[in-house]
N, C-alpha and C positions, 0 to 999 in steps of 0.2 A: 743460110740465115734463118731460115724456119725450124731445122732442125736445131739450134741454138738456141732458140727462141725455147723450143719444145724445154728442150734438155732445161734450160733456164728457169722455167715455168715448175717441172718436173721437181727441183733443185728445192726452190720456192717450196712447194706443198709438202716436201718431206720435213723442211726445218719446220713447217709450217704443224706437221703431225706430231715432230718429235715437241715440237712445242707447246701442243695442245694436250700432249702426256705428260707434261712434264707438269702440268698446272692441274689445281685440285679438282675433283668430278664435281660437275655442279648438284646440285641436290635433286633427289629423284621429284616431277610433280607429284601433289596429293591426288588422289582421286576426285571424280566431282563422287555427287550423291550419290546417282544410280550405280555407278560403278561400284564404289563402296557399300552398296546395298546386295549387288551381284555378289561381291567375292566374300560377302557375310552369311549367303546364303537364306536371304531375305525374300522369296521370289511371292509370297501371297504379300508383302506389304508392296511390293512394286507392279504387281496385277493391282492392286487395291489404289494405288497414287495415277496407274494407268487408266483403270476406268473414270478419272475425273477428268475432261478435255484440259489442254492444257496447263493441269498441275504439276507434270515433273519439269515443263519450261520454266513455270514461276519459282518452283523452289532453284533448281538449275542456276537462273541468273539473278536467284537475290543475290543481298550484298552480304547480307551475313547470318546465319542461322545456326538452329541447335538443334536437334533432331532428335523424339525417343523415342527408337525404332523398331516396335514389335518384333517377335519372331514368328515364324512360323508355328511353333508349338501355340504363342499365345493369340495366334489366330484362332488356330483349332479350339482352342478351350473358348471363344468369344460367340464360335458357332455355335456348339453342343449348347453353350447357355443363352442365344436364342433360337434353339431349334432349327438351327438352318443346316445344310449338307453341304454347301458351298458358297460360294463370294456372292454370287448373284440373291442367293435367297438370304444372306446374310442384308445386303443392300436392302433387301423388300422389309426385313424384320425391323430395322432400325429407321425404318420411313424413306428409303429411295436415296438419286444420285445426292440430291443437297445435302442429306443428313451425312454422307459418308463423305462432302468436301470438309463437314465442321469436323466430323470426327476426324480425319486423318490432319488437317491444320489445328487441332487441338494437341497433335504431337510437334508441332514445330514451333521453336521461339524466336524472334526474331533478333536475335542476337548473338555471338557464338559466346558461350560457355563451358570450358574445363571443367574437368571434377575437383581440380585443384581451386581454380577461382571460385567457387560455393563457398557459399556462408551457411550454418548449421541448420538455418530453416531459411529458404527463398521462396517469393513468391512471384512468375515471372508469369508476364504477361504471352500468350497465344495467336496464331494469324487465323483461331478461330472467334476470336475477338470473348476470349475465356478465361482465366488462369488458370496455371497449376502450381500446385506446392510442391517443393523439391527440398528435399531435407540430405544432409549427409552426414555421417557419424564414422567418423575413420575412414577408412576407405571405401565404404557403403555408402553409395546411394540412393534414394529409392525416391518413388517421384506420387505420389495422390490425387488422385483425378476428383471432377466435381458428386459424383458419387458417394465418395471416400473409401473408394478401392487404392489398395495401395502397388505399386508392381516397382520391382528390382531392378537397379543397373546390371546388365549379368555380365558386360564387358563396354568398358568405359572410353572416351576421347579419341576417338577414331577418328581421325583427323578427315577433311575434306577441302576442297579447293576455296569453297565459301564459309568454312564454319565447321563442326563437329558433330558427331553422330555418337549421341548414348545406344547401346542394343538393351531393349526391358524386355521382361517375362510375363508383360501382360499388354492388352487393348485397352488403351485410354479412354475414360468414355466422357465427353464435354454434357451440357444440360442440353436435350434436343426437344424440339418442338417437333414431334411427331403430327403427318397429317390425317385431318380428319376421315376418318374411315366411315364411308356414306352405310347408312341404318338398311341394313335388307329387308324387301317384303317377306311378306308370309312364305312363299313359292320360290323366292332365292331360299329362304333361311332351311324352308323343308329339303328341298334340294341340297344344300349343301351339307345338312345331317343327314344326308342317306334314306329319307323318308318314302322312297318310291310308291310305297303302296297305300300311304295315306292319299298322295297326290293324285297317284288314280283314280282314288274313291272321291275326291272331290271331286276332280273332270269329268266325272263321271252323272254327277246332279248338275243339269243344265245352271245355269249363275252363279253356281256356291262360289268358287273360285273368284268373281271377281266381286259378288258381295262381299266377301272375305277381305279382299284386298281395298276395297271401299269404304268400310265400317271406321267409327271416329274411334273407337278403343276395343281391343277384343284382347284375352287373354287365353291364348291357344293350349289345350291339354294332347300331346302331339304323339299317337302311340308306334312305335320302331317298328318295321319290316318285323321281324318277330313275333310282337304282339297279335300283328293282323295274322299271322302264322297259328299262334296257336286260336286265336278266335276261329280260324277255319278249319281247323282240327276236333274246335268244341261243337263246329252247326255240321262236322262230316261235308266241309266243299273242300272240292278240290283249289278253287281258284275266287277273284273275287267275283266275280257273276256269278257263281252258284252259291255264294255266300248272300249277295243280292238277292236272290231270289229266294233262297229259305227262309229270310228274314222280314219277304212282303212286299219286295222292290223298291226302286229308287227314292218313295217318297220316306219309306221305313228308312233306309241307308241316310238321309239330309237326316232324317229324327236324331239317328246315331252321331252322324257328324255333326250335328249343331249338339249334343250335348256335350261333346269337346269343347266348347266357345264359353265361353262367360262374355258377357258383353259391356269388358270393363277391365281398365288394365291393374295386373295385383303381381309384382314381383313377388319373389320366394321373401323377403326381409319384408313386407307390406303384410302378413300373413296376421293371423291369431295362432293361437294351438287349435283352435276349430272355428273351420269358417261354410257358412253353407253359403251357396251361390245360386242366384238363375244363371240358367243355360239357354241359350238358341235354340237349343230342342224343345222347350218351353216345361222341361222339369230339373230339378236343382241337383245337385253334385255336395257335398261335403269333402272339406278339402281341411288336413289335419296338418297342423307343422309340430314335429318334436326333436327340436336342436337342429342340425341342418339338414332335418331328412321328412322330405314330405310325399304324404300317402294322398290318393283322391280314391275315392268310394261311392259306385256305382248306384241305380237303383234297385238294383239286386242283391245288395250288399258286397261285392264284390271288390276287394282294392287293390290298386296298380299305383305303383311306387315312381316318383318324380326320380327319372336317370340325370337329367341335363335340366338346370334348370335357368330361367332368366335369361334365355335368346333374346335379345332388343331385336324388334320389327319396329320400322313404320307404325304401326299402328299400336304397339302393343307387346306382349310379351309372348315366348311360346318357352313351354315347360316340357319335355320331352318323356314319356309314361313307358311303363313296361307291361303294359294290357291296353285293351278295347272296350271302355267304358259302354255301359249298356245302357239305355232307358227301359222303361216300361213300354212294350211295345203293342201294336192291338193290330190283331189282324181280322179279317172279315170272316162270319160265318159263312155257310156254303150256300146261304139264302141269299144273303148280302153281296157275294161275291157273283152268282146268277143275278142277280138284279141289276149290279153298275155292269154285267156284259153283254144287257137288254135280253137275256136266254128268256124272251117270256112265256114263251111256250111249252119249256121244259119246267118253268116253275110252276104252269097251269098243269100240267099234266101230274107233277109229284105233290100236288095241291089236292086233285082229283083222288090219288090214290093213296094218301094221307102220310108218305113219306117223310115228311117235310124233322117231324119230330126223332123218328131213326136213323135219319143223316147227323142232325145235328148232335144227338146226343152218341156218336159213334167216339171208339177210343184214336182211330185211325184209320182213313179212308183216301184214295186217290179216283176223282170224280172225272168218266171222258163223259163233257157236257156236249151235246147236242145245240148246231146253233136252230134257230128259226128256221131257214132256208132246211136245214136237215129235215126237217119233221113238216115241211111244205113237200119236199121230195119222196117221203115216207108218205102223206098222204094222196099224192099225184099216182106215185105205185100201184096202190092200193084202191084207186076210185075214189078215195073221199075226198069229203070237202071241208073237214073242221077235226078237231080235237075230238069232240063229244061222239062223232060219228066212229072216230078208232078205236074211242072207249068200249062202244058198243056192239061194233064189229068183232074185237079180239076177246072183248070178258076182260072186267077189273082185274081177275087174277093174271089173269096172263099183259097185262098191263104192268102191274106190277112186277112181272119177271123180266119185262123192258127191262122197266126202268132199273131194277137193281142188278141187270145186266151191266150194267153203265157202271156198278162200281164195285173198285177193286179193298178188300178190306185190311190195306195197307198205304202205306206213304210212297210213291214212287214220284218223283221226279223226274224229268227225261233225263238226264246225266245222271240218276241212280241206273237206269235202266242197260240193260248188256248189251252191246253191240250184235248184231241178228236178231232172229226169232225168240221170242220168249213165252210163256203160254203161264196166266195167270189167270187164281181160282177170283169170281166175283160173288158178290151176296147172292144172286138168283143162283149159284150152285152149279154152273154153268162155266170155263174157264173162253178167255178170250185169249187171242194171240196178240200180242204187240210186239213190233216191231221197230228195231233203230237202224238208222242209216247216217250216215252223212249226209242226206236229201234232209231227211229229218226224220218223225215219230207215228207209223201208221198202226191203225187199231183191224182184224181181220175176226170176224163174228162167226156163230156155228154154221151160216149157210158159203164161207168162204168172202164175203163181200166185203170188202176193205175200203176204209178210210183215212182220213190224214188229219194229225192234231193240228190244228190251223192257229192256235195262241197255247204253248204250254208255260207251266210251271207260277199256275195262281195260288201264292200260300192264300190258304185259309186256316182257320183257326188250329182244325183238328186232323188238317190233312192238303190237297191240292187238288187243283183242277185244270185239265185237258180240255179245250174248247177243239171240239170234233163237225167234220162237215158231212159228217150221213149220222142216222139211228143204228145203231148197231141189235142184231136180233137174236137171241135166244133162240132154243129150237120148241118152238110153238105144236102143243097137241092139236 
């Protein structure tokens, strides 16, 4: 009975197959989207529909749509013209994920449409809440975004489970509300032109940087890594401390930096054909526009040409230069310069022996000054007990071979100087040995007696100074 059963059954499914061949195939289903998106070879428009949460479910289960479906080519051409390399910086260019739901729902219509069913101009509404115009002339299609870019059907009515998929030869682009893009300070905006070595030179004057970033309007003249390049090629530094330092220290370098400032905001279109300005440095600039290329000119005469101009800051504008705008700068004589480092004793003594006028009118000279404490140790040596009594003891003349013991009639700098031993001639006609270390800069006299420079590299006017902690001696008859 069971096997009758079978056989019966058996019986059944054959008429039942010859049956089901015998009747017509039903029709193949459409694809949904995605699928028809796959087998068009659509895959940055279906990364691009994936990175919206939930977009390929809504188009998915609308009830009817129309779809004008990028290619991959006209992806690529969407990047190159906003500088992006891929989807992601593409998304960054055109304002993030929201802007790239109105763009991709600015290709879909809610409704399906043949190319047959178009009228010669349509204008159909978007689920980016936008229209487009859709035009067709024969069998061409071509669709016009809010733009009025225009991009081509390049293969028509691809049929789908809920509606139609046009394929076009370009990226649609709807009207977007881009967001606001927050105003950099001074210190983003340098930073992100590459300015590293202005930025040091600011950090480098205790407050500049955040009076900088404090001030109600300032209008920054900003010179490139470059610039500072050849300015330290023009004062012979290797780096910027020895740039600092040939130029009179940190209070000289704000001088410099504040003549970059105008204290007041002036885009490149604010301009005249010639404009003079105060500066921060508290001397003026001339600042020239001729068509869209603007020069600034030193107090030296000197002019460096606007590379980048109209950086919005916070506060202000920064104008980006191709030099190291100069002021007039004043550094101390060799008196002046003994005087604010209290040496009063060395200046009694070059007082005494009437130096005072062949120092200062020298073409070039580098000074190892003697502090107080030296010349208290110089007299304790010796017995005495004053100034006037070593005058006396040694003879003016031989006083005078001291002191212009002490100077060498050239410009040296510690970081000019050679690493080791060196042996240079001084005015008293007498060569001293100085010496570089890694420790630092010691001075060694005719009797062998060595010192150490305890403050170097004081510009003065017509040369520098060595602040030394002994007297160094000449060989005395």
């Amino acid at each position: 009975m069971k096997r009758l059963m079978t056989l019966l059954l058996s019986g059944a499914l054959f008429f039942a197959v010859v049956s089901c061949n015998d009747d017509p195939q039903p029709p193949t289903p459409a694809p949904d989207l995605v699928q028809a998106a796959s087998a068009a070879g659509l895959t940055t428009l279906l990364a691009a529909v994936e990175a919206v949460p939930g977009l390929a479910g809504a188009l998915l289960n609308a009830d009817a749509i129309t779809v004008f479906a990028p290619t991959n080519d006209a992806f690529n051409a969407a990047l190159a013209a906003f500088g992006a390399s891929n989807l992601a910086e593409l998304v960054d260019a055109i304002g993030g994920p929201d802007n790239l739901e109105t763009v991709l729902g600015f290709h879909v219509v809610p409704a399906v449409a043949f190319s047959e069913n178009l009228n010669a101009t349509n204008t159909v509404p978007t689920l980016s809440g936008q229209s487009l115009t859709v035009n067709r002339s024969g069998n061409t299609v071509t669709v016009i975004d809010a733009a009025g870019n225009t991009a081509t059907v390049i293969s028509a009515d691809v049929e789908i489970r809920n509606g139609v998929v046009h394929v076009i030869d370009r990226v649609l682009l709807p009207e977007l509300e881009m967001p606001e893009v927050p105003t950099p300070n001074l210190v983003e905006a340098a930073t992100a032109a590459n300015l590293t070595t202005l930025l040091s030179a600011v950090t480098a004057v205790d407050g500049l940087a955040d009076a900088l970033l404090a001030a109600d309007a300032i209008t920054v003249f900003a010179p490139t890594n470059d610039a500072f390049g050849a300015a330290l090629e023009a004062f012979n530094a290797a780096n910027l401390d020895q740039l600092v330092a040939r130029i009179g220290g940190l209070e000289n370098l704000q001088t410099v930096l504040g003549f970059h400032v105008v204290p007041a905001v002036a885009f490149s279109g604010d301009l005249a054909a010639t404009n003079t300005f105060p500066t921060l440095g508290g001397q003026e600039i001339t600042v020239t526009r001729n068509g869209n290329g603007v020069t600034v000119t030193d107090a030296l005469g000197n002019t460096a040409n606007v590379v980048a101009a109209d950086v919005a800051i916070e506060n202000g504008v920064v104008h980006v230069i191709d030099g190291v705008l100069l002021p007039e700068l004043t550094l101390p004589n060799v008196v002046e310069a003994a005087t604010a480092a209290d040496l009063t004793v060395l200046l009694d003594a070059v007082t005494a022996a009437g130096l005072g006028e062949a120092l200062l009118g020298a073409e070039a000279i580098t000074v190892f000054a003697p502090t107080n404490d030296a010349f208290v140790d110089l007299l304790e040596a010796l017995n005495l007990s004053s100034l006037e009594e070593l005058i006396a003891e040694l003879g003016a003349e031989a006083v005078t071979k001291v002191l212009t013991y002490h100077v060498v009639p050239a410009v040296a700098f510690s970081f000019d100087l050679e690493d080791g031993a060196q042996t240079v001639p001084t005015l008293a006609g007498e060569n001293l040995t100085v010496t570089r270390t890694a420790d630092g800069v010691t001075v060694t006299d005719a009797g062998g007696n060595t010192f150490n420079v305890i403050a170097a590299d004081v510009a003065i006017a017509n040369g520098v100074v060595h602040v030394i902690d002994g007297v160094v001696l000449p060989t005395l008859d």
